[in-house]
LOGUFI-825175 format. One record per atom (N, C-alpha, C, O): x, y, z. Coordinates in steps of 0.05 Angstrom, whole numbers, plus 5000, padded with zeros to 4 digits. Example, Ala and Ser with C-alpha at 12.3 -4.5 7.8 and 13.67 -1.06 7.14 Angstrom:
// LOGUFI-825175
526448865156
524649105156
526449345156
528549345169
525749555142
527349795143
525850015157
526850235161
This chain:
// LOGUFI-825175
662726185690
660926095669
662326115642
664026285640
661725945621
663825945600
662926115584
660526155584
664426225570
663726475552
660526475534
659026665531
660326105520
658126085506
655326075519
653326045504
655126095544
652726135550
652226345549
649826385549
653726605546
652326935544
650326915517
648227035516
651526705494
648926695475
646926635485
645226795493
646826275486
644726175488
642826265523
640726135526
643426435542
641626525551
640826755553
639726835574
641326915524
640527215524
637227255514
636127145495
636327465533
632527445539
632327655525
630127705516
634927855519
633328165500
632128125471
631027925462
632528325460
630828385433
633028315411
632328325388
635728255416
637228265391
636927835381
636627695361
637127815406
637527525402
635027355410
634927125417
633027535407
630427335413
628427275391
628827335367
626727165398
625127045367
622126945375
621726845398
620726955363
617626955364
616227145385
617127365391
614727065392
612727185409
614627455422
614527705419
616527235440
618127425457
618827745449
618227955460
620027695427
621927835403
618828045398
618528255410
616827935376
614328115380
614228335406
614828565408
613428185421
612228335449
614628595459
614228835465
616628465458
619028685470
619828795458
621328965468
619428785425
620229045407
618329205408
618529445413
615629075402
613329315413
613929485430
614729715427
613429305458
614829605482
616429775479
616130005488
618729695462
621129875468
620230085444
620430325449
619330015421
618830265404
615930415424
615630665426
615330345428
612830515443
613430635466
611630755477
615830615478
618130715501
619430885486
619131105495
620530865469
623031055454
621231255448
621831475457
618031225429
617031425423
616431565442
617031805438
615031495473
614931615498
616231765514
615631875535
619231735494
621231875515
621932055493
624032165498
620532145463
622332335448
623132205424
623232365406
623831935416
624531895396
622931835365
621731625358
623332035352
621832115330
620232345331
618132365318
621032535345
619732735357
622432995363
624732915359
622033265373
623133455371
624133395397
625733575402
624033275412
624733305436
628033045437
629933035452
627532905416
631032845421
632332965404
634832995401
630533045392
632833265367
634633425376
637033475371
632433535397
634633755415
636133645435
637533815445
636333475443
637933325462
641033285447
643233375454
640133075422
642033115404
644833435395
647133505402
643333505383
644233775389
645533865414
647933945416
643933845430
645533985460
648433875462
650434005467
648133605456
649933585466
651933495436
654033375441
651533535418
654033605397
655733895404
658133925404
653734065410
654434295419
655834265449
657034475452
656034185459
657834055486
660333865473
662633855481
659433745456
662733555441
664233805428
666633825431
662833975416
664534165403
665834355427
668134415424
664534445450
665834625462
668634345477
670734455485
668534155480
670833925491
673334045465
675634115463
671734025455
674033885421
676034115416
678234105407
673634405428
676034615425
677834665446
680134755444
676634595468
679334605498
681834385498
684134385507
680134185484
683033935486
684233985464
683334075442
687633905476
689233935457
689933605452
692233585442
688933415455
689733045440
689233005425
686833045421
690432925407
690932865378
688932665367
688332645343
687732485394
686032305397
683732345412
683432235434
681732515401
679532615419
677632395416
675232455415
678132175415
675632005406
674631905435
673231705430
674631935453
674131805484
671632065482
669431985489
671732355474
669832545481
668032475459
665732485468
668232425438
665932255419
664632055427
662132045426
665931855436
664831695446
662131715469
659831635466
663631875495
662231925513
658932205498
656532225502
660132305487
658032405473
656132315460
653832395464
656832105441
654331935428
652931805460
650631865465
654731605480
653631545498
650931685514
648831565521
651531895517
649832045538
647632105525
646032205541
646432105494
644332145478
642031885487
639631895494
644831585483
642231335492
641931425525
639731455534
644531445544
643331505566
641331675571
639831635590
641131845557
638732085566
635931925559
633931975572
636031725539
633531605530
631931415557
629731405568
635331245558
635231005569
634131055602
631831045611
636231085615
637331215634
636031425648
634831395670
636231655633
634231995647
636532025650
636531795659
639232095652
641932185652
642832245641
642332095621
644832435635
647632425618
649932485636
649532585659
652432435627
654732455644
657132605631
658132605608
657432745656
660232865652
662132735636
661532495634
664632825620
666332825608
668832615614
669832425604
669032815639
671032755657
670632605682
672432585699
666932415687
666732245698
668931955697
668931825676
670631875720
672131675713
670131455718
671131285703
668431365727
667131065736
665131015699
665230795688
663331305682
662831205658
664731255634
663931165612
667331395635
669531215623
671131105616
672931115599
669930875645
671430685653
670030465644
671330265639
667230475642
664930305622
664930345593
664430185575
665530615592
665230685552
668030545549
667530365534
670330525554
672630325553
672630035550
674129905534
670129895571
669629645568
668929575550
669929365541
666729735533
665429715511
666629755493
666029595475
669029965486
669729935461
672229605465
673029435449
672429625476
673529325486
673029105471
674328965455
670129115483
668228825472
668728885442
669828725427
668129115435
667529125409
669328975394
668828775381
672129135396
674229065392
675028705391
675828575372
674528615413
674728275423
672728175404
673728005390
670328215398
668028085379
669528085352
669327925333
670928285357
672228295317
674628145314
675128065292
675828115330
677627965329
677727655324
675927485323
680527645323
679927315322
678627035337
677526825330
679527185372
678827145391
675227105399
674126945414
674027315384
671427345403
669127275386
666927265397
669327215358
666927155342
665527005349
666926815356
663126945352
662526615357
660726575333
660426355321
659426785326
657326765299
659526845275
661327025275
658726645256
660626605222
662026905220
660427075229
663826985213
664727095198
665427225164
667027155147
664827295163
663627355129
666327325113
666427255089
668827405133
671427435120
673227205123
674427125103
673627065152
674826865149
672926595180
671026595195
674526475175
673826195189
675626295226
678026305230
674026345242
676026475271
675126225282
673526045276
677426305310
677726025323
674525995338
674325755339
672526075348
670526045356
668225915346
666225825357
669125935312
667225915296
667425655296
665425525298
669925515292
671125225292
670925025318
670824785323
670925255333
671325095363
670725205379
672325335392
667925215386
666425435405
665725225437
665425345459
665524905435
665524955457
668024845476
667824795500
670924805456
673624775464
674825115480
675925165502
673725325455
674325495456
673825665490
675425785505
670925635494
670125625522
672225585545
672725785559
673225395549
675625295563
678925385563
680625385581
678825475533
682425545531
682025795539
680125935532
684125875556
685626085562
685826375546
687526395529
684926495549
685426715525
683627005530
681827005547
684527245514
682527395518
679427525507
678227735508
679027295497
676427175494
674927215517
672627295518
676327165534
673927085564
673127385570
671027445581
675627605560
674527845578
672328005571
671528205582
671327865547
668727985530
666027825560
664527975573
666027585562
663827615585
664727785614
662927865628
667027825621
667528015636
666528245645
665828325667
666828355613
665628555610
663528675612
662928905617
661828335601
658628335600
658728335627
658028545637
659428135645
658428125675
658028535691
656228625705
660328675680
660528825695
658629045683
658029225699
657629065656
655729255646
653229105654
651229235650
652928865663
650328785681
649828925713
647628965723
651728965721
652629095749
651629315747
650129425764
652629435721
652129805723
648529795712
646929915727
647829705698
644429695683
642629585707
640129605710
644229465723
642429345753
642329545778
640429575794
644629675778
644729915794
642330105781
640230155794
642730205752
641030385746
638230345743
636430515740
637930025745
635230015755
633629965782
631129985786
635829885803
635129895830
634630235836
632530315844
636330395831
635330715826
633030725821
631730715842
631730745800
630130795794
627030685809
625230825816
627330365810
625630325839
624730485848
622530595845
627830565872
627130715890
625630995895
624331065915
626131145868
624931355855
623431315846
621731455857
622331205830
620531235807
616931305820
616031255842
615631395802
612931425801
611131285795
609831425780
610031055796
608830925775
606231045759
604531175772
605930995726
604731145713
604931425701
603431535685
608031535718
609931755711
613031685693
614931835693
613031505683
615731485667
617631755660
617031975651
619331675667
620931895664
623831795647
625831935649
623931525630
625731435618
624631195607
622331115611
626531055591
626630755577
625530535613
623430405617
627230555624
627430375647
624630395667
623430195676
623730685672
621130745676
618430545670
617030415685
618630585645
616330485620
616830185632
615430105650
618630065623
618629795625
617629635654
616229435659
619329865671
618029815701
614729775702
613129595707
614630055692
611030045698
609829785683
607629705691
611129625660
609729435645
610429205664
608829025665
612229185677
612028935691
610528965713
609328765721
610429185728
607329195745
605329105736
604228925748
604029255705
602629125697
601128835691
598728765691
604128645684
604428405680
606028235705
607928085704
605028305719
606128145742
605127795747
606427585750
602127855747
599827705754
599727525735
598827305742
600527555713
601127385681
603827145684
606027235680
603626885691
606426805691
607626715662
609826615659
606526755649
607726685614
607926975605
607526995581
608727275620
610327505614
612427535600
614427415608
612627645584
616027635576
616727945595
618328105586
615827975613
616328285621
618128235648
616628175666
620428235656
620728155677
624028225684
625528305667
624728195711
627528325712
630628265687
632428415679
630128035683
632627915660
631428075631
632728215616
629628015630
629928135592
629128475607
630028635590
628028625626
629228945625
631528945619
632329045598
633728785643
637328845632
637628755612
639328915603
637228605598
638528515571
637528705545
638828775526
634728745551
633728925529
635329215531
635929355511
636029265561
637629505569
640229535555
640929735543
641429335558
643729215542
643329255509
644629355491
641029125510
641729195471
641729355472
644129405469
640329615474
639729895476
641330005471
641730125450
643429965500
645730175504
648130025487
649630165473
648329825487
650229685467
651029795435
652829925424
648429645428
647829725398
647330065399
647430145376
647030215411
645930525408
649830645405
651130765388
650330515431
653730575430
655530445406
656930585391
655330205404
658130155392
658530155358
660530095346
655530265344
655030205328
655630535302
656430565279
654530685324
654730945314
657531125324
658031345313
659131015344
660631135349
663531035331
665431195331
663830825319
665730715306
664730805272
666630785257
662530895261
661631025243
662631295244
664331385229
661331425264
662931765265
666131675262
667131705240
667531565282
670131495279
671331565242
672831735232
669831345233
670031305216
669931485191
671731495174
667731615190
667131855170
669332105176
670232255159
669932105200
672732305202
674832255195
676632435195
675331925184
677431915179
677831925143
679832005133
675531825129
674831825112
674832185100
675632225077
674032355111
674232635111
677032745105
678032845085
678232675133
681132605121
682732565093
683732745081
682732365087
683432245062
681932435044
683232545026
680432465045
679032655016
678232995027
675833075027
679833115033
680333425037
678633575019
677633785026
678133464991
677233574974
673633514976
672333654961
672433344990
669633264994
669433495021
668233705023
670633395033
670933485067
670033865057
668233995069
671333945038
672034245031
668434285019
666634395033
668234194997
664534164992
662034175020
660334345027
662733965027
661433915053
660434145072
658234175082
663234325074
663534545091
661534805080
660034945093
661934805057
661135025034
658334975026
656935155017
657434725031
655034665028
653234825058
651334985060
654934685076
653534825105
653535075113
651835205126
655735135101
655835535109
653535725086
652635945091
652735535056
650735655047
647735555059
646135735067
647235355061
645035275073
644135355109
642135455121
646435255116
646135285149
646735585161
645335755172
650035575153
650835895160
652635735185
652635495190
654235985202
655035885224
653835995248
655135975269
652336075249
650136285273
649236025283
650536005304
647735805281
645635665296
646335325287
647735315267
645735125295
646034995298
644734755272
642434795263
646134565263
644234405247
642234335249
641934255272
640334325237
637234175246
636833905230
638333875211
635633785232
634033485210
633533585192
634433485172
631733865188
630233925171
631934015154
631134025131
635134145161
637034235139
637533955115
638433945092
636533725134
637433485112
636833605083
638633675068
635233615078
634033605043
635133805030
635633805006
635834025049
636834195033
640334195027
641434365014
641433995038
643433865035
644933605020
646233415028
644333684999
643333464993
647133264978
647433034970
648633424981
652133334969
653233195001
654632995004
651833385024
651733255049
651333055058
652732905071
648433025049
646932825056
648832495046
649632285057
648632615019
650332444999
652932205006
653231965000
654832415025
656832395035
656932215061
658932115070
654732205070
653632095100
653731805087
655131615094
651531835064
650731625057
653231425040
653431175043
654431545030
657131445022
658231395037
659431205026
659031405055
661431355084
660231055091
661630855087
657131025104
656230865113
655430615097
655130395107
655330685070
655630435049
658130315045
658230075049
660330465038
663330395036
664330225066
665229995066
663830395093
665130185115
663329895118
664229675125
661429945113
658529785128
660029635153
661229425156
659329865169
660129805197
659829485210
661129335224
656529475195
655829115205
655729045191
653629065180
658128875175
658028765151
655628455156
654728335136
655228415170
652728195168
650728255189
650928425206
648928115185
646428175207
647027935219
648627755211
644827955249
644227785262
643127555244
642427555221
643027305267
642727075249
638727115242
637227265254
638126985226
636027035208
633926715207
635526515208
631626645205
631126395189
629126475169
627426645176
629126355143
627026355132
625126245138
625126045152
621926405125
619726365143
617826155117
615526085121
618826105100
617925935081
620025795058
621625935045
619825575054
621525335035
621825605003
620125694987
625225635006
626325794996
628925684976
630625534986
629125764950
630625734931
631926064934
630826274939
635225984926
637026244926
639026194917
640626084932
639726244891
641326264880
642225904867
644325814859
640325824870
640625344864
640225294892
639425064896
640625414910
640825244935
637525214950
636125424949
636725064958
634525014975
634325044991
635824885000
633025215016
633225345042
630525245055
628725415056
629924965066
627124905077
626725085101
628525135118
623725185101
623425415123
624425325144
624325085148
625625475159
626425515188
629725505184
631125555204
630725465162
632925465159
635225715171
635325925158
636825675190
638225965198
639625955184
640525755174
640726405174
641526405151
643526695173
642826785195
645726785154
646027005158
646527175141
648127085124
645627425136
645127575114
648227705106
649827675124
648827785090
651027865089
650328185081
649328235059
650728385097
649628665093
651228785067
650428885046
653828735075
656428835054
656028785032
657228885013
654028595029
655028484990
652128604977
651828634953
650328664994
648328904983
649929194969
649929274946
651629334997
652429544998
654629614986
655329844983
656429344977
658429264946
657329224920
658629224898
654829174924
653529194896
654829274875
655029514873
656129104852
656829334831
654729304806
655129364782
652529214817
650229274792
649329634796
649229844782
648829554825
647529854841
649830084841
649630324833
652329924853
654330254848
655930224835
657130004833
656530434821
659630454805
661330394825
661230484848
663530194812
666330204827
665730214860
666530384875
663829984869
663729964898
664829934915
663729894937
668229954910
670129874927
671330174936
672530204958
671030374919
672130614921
670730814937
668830664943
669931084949
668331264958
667831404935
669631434918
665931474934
665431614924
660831684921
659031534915
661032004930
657632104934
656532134915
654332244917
657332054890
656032164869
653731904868
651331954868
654631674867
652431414883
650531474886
648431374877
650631734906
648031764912
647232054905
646832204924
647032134886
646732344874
645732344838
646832184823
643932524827
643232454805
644332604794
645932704810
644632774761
644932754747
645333174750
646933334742
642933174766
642533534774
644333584798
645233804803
644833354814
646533434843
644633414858
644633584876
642233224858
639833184883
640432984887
641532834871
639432934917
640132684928
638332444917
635932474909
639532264917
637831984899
638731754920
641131694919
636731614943
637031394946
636931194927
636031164905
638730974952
639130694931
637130464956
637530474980
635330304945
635330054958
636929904963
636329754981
639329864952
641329644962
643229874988
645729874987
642230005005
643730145017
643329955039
641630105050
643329845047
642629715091
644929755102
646529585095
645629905116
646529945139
646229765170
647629635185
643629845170
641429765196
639729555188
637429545196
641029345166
639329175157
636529215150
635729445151
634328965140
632729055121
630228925131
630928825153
628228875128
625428775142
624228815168
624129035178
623328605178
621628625196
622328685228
621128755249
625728605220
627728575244
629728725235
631928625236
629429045221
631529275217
632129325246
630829255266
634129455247
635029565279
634029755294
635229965292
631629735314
630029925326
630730075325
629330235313
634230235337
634930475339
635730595313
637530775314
634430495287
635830645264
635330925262
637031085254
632930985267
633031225263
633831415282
633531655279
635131315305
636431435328
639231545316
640331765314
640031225307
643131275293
642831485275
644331685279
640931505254
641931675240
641531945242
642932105230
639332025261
639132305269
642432445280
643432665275
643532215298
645732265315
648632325292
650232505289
648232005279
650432175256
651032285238
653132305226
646932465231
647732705212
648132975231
649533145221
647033015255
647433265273
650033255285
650733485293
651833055291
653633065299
656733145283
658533315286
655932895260
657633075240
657733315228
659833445226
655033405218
654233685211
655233895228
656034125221
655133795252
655734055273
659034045282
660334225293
659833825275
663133915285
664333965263
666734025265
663033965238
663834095200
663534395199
664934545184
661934465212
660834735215
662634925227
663235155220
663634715257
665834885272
667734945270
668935155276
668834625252
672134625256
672634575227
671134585208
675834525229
677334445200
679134185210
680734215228
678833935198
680333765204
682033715200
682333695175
684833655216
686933615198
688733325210
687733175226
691333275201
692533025212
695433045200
696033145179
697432905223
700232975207
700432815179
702232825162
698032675179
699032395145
697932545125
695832685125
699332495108
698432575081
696732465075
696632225080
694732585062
691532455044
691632225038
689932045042
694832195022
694632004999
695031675022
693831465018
696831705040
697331595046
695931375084
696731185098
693831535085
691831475092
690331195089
689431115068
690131075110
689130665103
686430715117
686030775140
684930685099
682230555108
681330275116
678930225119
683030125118
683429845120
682529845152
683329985170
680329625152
679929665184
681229495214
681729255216
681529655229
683029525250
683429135261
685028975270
680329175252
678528805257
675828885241
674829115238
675028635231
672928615214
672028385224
673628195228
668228365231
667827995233
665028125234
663428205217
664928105261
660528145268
661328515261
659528615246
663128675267
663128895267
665929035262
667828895269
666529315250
668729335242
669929635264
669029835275
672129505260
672929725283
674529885264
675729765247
674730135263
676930335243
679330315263
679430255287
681730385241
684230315244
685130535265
683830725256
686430625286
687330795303
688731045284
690231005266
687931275292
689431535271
689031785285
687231805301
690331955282
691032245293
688732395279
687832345256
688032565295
684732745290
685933055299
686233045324
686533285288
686833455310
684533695301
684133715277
683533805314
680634055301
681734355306
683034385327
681534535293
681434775283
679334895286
677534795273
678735055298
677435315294
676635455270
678335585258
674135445261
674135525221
672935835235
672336015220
């Protein structure tokens, strides 16, 4: 099958629209809440298992621990998604968390775009359905997809076989029981293709989104020794090193908080959103946009603002900080984009990458053979999503 049909027949929540799009984001936020999310019960999940990345981080000696990050953020959506988490040192999931950072990688590239580019003109964009046909590794991005359909079909033939109905015991659960429900209905959107695909956004977007962010803020830590050093000093007065971060330390963190928020404005991991249409005959900027017009947002040039931030090209927390040293949001911050169609799992992401960072700041001391100064934040690939540049990580014992 040629690469461009993975768009045009995708049934989940990222790429769907009206009714559909309604109905199946409903479920899934009323599933996420069912299973813990927004609630104390993934908080601690979270936690558990930062506290399991930290005990990895101190036994390995690789310079490149990012495979145990990875798999760590993973097993947070699995525990949602799924009812699982997995070993470390499981080779079959990562041998999947590999595929994925893969795709990721292939989407950013020149090779794999097929939606505009904010930065340049890629061959897909020009020639998507030549592109289909030529030779290249382009193709291994549906590959990939084929074979994370394999594994989300297994984990739901499991569950079948187990499951309770009216007992959910996960994401895949819930949805089950709704297509029981809606069986008898043939205009359902509830049905075996959009569970996997919505499964797919899930675990997709839950994975590839926050794990190239942590990446990222470590490396950024890096380069500025002297934030990284605050950070620490902030946590050992507020937190202490006895017990573990909580959400609720947020506010009282507020140079922390700051820093989070700085990291994630400066990379903007998704420099654009999904494609968009206006819902009414729109003027922007001289140009005329008659409703229905598809648009794509550009997230970056919010979060470059230089009305909103000083010097938006540089890091710096004070952005988000007032005048006393309290934290001060900005509206031009999107990360997780903005309206009606923000990214269900935002507040997943960010529980995960303030407890996760917080808690491996707490433990360790970062260091790297490069000098501060000489440190590139320049990213690996930039297009639908940005991959950070490959770099040596090694952790300390504080």
């Amino acid at each position: 099958m040629p690469l461009g049909a993975c768009v045009t027949s995708w049934v989940g929540i990222a790429l769907s629209n009206g009714s559909r799009w309604h109905t199946l984001r409903t479920l899934t936020l009323g599933a996420l809440k069912e299973m813990g999310l927004g609630i104390k019960d993934i908080e601690e999940r979270i936690q558990e298992e930062a506290v399991a990345l930290c005990k990895e981080l101190g036994q390995n000696d690789s310079s490149s621990p990012f495979h145990l990050l990875s798999n760590a953020l993973s097993n947070v959506i699995c525990a949602v998604v799924f009812g699982q988490r997995y070993d470390y040192d499981d080779p079959d999931f990562k041998t999947l968390l590999d595929m994925l950072n893969n795709n990721f990688k292939l989407i950013g590239s020149q090779w794999g775009q097929r939606l505009p580019s904010y930065s340049s003109s890629q061959m897909y964009d020009m020639y998507p359905s030549v592109m289909d046909w030529v030779p290249g590794p382009h193709h291994q991005i549906f590959h990939n997809f084929e074979l994370l359909r394999a594994f989300i079909y297994d984990q739901i033939w499991k569950h079948q076989k187990t499951r309770k109905q009216g007992e959910p015991r996960d994401f895949i659960d819930c949805y089950l029981d709704q297509i029981d429900k809606d069986k008898q209905d043939p205009w359902s959107h509830f049905h075996m293709d959009t569970l996997m695909m919505t499964t797919h956004d899930l675990f997709f977007g839950g994975n590839e989104t926050t794990s190239p962010t942590l990446r990222y803020a470590l490396l950024i830590l890096l380069k500025y020794p002297e934030v990284t050093k605050k950070v620490q000093e902030e946590l050992d007065r507020v937190v202490g090193r006895e017990r573990v971060p909580r959400l609720e330390d947020k506010n009282n963190l507020p140079y922390t908080n700051a820093v989070l928020h700085e990291i994630q404005r400066l990379i903007s991991i998704l420099p654009m959103d999904l494609p968009r249409a206006v819902t009414e005959d729109t003027i922007f900027r001289g140009y005329f946009l008659p409703k229905g017009t598809h648009i794509i947002p550009l997230l970056v040039s919010a979060n470059r603002d230089s009305i909103q931030f000083k010097d938006p090209q540089s890091f710096d927390p004070t952005n988000f900080l007032d005048e006393k040293g309290a934290f001060r949001p900005n509206k031009a911050f999107t990360p997780f984009a903005i309206g009606k169609r923000v990214c269900l799992g935002a507040g997943l992401a960010r529980m995960k990458i303030f407890l996760f960072l917080t808690t491996i700041l707490q433990r360790f001391t970062l260091s790297t053979a490069e000098k501060p100064e000489n440190i590139d934040l320049t990213p690996q690939f930039t297009s639908l999503g940005k991959v950070p540049p490959p770099f040596e990580l090694r952790v300390l014992a504080r």
